[in-house]
Structures are given as structure tokens and as C-alpha cells.
C-alpha positions in Angstrom: 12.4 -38.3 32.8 12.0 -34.7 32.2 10.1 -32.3 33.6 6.2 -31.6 32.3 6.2 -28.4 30.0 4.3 -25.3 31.6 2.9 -22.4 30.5 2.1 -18.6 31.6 -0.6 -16.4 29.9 0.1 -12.8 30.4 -1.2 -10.0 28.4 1.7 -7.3 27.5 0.8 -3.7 26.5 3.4 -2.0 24.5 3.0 2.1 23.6 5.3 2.8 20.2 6.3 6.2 19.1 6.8 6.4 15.1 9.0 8.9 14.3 8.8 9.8 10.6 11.2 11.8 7.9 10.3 14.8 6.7 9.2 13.3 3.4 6.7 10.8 4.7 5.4 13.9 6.5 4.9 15.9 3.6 3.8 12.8 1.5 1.1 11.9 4.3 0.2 15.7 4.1 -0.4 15.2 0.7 -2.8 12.6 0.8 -4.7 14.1 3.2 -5.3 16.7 1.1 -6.2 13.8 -2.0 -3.1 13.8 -3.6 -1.0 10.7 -4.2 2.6 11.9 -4.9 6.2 10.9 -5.5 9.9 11.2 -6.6 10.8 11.4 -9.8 14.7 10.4 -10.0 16.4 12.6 -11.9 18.8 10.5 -13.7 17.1 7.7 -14.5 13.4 8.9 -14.2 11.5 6.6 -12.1 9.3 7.6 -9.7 9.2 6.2 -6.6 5.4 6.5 -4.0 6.1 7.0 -1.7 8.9 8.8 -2.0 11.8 7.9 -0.2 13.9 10.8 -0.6 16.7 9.5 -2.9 17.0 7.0 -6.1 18.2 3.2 -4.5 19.4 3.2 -8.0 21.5 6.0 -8.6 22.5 7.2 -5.2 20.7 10.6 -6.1 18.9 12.5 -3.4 15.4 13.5 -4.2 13.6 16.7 -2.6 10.5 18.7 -3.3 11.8 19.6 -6.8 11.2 16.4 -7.6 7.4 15.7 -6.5 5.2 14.5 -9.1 1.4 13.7 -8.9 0.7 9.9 -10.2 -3.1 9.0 -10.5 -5.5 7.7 -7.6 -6.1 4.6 -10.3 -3.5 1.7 -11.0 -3.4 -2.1 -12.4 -3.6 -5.0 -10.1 -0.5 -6.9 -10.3 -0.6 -9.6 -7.7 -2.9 -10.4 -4.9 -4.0 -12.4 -2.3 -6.9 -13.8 0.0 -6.7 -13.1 3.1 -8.8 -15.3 5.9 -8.4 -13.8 9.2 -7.6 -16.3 11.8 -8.9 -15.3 15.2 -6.9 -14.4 18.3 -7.4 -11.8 20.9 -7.6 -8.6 19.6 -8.2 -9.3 16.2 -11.6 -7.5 14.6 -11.4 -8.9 11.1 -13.7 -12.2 10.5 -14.3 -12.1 6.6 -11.8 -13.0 4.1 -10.8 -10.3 2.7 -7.9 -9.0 -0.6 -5.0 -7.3 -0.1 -3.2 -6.6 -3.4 0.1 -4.9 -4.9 -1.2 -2.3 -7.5 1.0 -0.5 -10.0 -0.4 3.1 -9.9 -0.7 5.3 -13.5 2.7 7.7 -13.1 4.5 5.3 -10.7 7.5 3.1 -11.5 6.9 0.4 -8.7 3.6 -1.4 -7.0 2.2 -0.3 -3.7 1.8 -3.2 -1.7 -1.0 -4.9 1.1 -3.3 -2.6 -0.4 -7.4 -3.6 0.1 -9.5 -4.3 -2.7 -13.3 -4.5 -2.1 -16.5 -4.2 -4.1 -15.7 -7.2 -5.8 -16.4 -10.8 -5.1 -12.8 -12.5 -4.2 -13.1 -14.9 -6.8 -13.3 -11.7 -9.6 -10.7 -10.3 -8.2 -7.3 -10.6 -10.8 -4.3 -9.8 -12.1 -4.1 -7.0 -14.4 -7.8 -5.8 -13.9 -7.9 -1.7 -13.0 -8.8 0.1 -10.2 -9.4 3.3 -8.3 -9.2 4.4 -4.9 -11.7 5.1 -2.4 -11.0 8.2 -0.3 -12.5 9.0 2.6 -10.1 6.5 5.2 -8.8 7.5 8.7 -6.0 9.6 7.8 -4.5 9.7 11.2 -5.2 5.8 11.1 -2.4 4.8 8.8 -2.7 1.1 9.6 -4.3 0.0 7.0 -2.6 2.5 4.5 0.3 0.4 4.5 2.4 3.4 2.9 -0.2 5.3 1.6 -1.7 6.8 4.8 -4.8 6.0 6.0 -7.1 8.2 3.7 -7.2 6.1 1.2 -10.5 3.6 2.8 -9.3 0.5 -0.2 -9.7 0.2 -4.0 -12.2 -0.7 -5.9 -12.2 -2.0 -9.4 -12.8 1.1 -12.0 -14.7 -0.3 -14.6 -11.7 0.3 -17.1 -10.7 -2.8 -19.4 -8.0 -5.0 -18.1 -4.0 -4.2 -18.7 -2.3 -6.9 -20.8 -0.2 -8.8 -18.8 3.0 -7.2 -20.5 2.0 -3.7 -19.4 2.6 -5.3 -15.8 4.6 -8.2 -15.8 8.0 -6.7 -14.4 5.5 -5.6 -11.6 4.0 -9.3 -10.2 5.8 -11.0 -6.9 
């Protein structure tokens, strides 16, 4: 016969210190100040936001000669609905949609990025959209690599991108 399982409840408190590179810095800097920037690999052209600093691809280090400006608007290549479940802590209780978008100037998507003034079942794959400045910038949480000043995305009233334009783009 074994023993009857037990179990503790204790509430743990950890403080984290992110230490970023120089080029998250200046690309958080950037946004900010309303700009959405990245690197644009000199050998094979792509441009990577945020910029990493170097081409995965070519092994090619990327600096400030290389920043280029992509558009605050993209296409909407994947997505999905989120329903919160509830635990301590957690502030969310609406579903809500959390999409990759393919920005205008930028080789890859940006990922677990919020899309709002849209009922969830509108929402869809290849429709356009626009950012809404005006986030926390010092947030950064719910930036997920675009800083916190972008507040989500909304769609732009554009027509839709044909699913070619995008299709290299969808998880």
C-alpha cells in the first residue's frame, strides 16, 4: 500500500533582470520614437525586424549601416484565439487574437502579435492591417519583439493579400 499523495501551496516571487544587446536597444529606441526598423542582409537582402545583428543565413554581421524602415502595416498570415484560462495572477478574461503578421519591407512575420477592433470570427488570413501606437513602451510584455509601444493591430481597411503574396509566411 503506498502512501496518500500530498500537496504544498506556496507562492514564489521571482525578480528577473533582462539584459539586452545593443541592437534591441537601439531597435526599442526606435520604436519609441514610432519607427519600426530592421536589417537588411547584405548579401542576400532580407531584412530581418527585429534585427538580430547578423544574417542566420549567410553568417554576415549586420550594424547600423544596415537599418531600414519597414511600414507600421502588414498581412495577416496565421492566427489564433486565444481564451484565457484563469489562475492567480492572470488579468485577461476575454478571448482574445494573437496573430503572426508579415510587415510591408520585412522578409519574415512578427509573431504573438494582438489584433483587436475586429470580431474574432472576421479575423483571417491574409486580411491587412495597421498598428496602433500609443502602448507602454517600457511594458514590453505584450510587444512580444516589438516593444511595448505598439498597443495591437487593427485591420486597415486595405483589400486582402492573395494567399501567394503570403504563403511561404503561414505556420
Amino acid at each position: 500500500m503506498s502512501e496518500p499523495v500530498q500537496f504544498v501551496s506556496q507562492k514564489v516571487d521571482l525578480d528577473y533582470k533582462v539584459v539586452t544587446s545593443p541592437v534591441a536597444r537601439r531597435f526599442a529606441e526606435l520604436m519609441r520614437a514610432g519607427r519600426i526598423t530592421g536589417h537588411k542582409c547584405p548579401v542576400c537582402g532580407r531584412v530581418y525586424v527585429p534585427p538580430k545583428g547578423f544574417c542566420p543565413l549567410d553568417a554576415v554581421i549586420t550594424d547600423e549601416s544596415n537599418e531600414v524602415e519597414v511600414r507600421d502595416a502588414g498581412t495577416l498570415t496565421s492566427f489564433t484565439v486565444i481564451t484565457p484560462i484563469q489562475y492567480q495572477g492572470q488579468e485577461e478574461k476575454e478571448e482574445y487574437v494573437l496573430a503572426n503578421i508579415l510587415l510591408d519591407g520585412a522578409s519574415g512575420t512578427v509573431g504573438q502579435q494582438r489584433v483587436e477592433g475586429i470580431p474574432h470570427k472576421d479575423v483571417r488570413m491574409g486580411m491587412r492591417v495597421k498598428a496602433v501606437w500609443g502602448g507602454d513602451a517600457d511594458e514590453g510584455s505584450r510587444g512580444w519583439g516589438l516593444t511595448g509601444a505598439i498597443k495591437h493591430w487593427e485591420p486597415s481597411g486595405e483589400p486582402d493579400e492573395p494567399r501567394e503574396k503570403y504563403q511561404d509566411h503561414v505556420l
